[in-house]
C-alpha positions in Angstrom: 8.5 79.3 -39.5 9.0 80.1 -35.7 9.2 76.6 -33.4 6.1 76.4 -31.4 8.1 77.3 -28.2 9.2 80.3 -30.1 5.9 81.7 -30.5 4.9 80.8 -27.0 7.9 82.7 -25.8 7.2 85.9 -28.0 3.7 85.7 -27.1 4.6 86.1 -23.4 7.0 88.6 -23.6 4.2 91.2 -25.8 2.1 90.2 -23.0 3.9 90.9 -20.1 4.7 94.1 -22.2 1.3 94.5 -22.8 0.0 94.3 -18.8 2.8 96.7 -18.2 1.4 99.6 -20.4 -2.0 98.6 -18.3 -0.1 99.2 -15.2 1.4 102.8 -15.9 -2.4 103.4 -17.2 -3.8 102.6 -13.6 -1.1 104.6 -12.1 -2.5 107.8 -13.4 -2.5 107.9 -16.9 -6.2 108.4 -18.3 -7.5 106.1 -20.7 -9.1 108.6 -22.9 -7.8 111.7 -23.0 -7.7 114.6 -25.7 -8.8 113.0 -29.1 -9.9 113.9 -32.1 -12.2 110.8 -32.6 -15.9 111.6 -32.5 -17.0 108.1 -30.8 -15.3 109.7 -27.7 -18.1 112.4 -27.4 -21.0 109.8 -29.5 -22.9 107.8 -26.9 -20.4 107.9 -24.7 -22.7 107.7 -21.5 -24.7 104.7 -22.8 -26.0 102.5 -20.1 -25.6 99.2 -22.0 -25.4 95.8 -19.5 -23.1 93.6 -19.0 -22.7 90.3 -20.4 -22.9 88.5 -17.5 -26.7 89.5 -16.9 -27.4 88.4 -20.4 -29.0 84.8 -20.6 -27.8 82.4 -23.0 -30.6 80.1 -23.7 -32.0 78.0 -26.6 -33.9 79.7 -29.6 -31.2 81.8 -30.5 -30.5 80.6 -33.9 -32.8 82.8 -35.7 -30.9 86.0 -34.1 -28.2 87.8 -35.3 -25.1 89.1 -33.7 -22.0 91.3 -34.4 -19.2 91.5 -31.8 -16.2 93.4 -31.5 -12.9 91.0 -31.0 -10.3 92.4 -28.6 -11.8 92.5 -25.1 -14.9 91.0 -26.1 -14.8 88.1 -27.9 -11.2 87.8 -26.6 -10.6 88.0 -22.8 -7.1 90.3 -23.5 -7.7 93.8 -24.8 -4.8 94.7 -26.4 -4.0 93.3 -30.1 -0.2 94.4 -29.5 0.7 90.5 -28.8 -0.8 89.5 -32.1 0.7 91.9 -34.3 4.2 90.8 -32.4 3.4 87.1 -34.1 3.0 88.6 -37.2 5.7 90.7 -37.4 8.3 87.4 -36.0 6.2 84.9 -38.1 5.6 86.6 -41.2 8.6 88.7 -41.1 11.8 88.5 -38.7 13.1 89.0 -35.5 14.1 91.9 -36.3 10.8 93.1 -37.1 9.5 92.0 -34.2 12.3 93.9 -32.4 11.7 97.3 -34.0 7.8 96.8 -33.3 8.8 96.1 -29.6 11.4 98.9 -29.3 8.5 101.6 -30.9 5.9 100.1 -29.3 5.7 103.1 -26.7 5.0 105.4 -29.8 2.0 103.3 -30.4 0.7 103.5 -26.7 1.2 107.7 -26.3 -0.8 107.7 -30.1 -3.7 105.2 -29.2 -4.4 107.0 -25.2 -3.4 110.4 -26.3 -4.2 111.0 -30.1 -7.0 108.2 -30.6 -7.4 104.9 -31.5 -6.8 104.8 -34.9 -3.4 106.8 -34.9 -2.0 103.8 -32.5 -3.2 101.0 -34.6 -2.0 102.9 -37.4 1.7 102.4 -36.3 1.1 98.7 -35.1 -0.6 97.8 -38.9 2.6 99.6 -40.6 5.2 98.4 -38.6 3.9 94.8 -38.7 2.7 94.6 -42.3 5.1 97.2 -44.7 6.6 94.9 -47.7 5.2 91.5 -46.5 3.8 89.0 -48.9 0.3 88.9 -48.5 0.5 84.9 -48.8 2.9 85.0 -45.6 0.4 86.7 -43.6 -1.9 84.9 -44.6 -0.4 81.6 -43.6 0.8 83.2 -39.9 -2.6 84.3 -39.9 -4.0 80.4 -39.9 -1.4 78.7 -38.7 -0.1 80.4 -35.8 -2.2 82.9 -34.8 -5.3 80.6 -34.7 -4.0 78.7 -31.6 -3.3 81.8 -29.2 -7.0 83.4 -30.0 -8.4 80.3 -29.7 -6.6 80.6 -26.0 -7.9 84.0 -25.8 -11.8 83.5 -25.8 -13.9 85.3 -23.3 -16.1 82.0 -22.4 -19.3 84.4 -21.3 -19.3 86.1 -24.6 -18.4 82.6 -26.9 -21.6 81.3 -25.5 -23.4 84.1 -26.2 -21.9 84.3 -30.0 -21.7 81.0 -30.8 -25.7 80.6 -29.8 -27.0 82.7 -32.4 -27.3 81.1 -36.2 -25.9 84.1 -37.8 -22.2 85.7 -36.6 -20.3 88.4 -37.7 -17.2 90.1 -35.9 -16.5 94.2 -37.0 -13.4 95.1 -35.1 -9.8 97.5 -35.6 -7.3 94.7 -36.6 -7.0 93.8 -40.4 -9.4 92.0 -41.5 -6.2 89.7 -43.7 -4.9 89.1 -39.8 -7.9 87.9 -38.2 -10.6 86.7 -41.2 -8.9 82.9 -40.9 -9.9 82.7 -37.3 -13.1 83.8 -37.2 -14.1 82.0 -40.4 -13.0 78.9 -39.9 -13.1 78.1 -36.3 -16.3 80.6 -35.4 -18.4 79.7 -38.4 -18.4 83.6 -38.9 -20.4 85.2 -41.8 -18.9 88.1 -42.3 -15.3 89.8 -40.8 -15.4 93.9 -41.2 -12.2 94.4 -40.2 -9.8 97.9 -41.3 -8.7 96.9 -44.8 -5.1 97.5 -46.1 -3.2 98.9 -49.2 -1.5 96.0 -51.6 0.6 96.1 -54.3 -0.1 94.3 -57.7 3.0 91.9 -56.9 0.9 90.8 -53.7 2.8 92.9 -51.2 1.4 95.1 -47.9 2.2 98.8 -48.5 1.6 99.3 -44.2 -1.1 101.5 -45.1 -4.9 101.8 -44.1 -7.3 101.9 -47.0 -8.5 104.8 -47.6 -12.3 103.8 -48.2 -12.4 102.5 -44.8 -9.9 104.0 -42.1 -9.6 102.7 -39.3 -12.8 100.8 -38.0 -13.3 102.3 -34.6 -15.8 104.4 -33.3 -18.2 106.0 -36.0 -16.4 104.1 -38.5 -17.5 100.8 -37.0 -21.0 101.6 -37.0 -21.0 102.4 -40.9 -19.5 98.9 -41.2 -22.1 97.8 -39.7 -25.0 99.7 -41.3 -23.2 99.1 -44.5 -23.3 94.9 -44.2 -26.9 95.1 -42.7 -28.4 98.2 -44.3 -31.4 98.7 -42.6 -32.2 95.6 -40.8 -30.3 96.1 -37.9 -28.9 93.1 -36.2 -29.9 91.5 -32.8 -27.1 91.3 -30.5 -24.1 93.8 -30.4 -21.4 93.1 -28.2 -18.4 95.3 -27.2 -16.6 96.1 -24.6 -15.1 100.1 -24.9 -16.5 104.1 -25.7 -15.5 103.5 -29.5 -17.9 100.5 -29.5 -21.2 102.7 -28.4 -22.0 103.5 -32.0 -22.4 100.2 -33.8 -23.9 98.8 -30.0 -26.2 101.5 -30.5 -27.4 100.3 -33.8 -28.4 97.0 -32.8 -31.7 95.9 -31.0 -29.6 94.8 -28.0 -26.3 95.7 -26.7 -24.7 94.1 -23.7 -20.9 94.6 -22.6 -18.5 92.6 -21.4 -17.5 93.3 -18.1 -13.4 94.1 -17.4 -13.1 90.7 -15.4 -9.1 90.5 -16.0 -7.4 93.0 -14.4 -4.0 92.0 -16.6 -5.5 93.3 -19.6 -4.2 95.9 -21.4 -6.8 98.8 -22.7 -3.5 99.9 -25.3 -4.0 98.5 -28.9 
């Protein structure tokens, strides 16, 4: 396993990499722009508030909540950083380095393309022929510490006041799952499932039966878990968060309060 100052040291340079991508976006490069994915058009003028008018007060516990992860229960909104652990932890520098070195393929699919074509790239990249088990464990043991680092305070309150908590976001649900359950208390983590092997190995692939989980796909994750009692409190923070926010009774957004932050995957 990577020394802790290793993993400090990666973790800066994917973010410095990652505030750079937000930098050529603010010099002219449009967020969204030409993409197939439906969520760009669905509810894409929804006037949902931001957390920050939302009051956290007691009584909460009987609600129920379901928050993205990247830019909303975590203050960054750009996952690149975390599959850059993965890839050193669970694999090898030179994984890492390859993911770093395509990493601009990634960015032109998830701002041109759509969303899911960039993550696509990171989930391969990061995850083809690693043991499940070693993901796993840089999953709990490593990753933990820098999300943990990560939280959004506003929206931690606002989660962590409500007696049932679930998290539907992008990221593979085998990267982020340890987190959530064990230091969140969450019920239930829909996150984009991958393909395995029978010898417990990571193909690199999405699962078919779920894609992706942005956009439309997010909100049948959602309606899926909950059927038709539709939870209390959605939180996200992005277009291809409208739909499941939609779904839910009430839907605040966090606000972009950290202007480092990168909107690439």
């Amino acid at each position: 396993m990577l020394g802790e100052f290793g993993a400090v040291a990666l973790s800066s340079l994917s973010q410095a990499w990652s505030s750079r991508w937000a930098g050529i976006s603010k010099m002219g490069f449009p967020f969204k722009y030409a993409t197939a994915d439906a969520s760009k058009i669905y509810c894409a003028n929804e006037p949902f508030d931001v957390v920050e008018n939302c009051k956290i007060t007691k009584g909460r516990e009987s609600q129920t909540i379901v928050s993205d992860l990247d830019g909303t229960l975590l203050r960054s909104r750009s996952s690149f950083p975390y599959f850059m652990l993965i890839a050193f932890e669970a694999g090898s520098p030179l994984r890492a380095a390859i993911l770093l070195l395509l990493s601009p393929l990634a960015w032109v699919m998830y701002n041109f393309i759509s969303e899911s074509a960039g993550i696509k790239i990171l989930i391969f990249l990061s995850f083809a022929g690693l043991r499940l088990s070693a993901i796993e464990s840089a999953a709990r043991g490593v990753l933990s510490k820098f999300y943990l680092e990560d939280m959004h305070s506003r929206s931690y309150r606002l989660f962590i006041a409500c007696g049932r908590r679930c998290v539907v976001t992008a990221n593979p649900r085998i990267m982020v799952e340890p987190f959530l359950k064990e230091y969140l208390e969450v019920e239930a983590v829909m996150g984009t499932e991958i393909q395995t092997t029978s010898g417990g190995y990571a193909t690199g692939f999405v699962s078919a039966s779920t894609d992706v989980l942005v956009g439309l796909n997010k909100r049948s994750a959602v309606k899926k878990y909950f059927g038709n009692d539709a939870p209390d409190i959605g939180l996200g923070d992005r277009e291809s968060d409208y739909p499941f926010m939609s779904f839910c009774k009430v839907s605040p957004q966090t606000s972009d309060l950290f202007p480092t932050a990168s909107s690439s995957p």
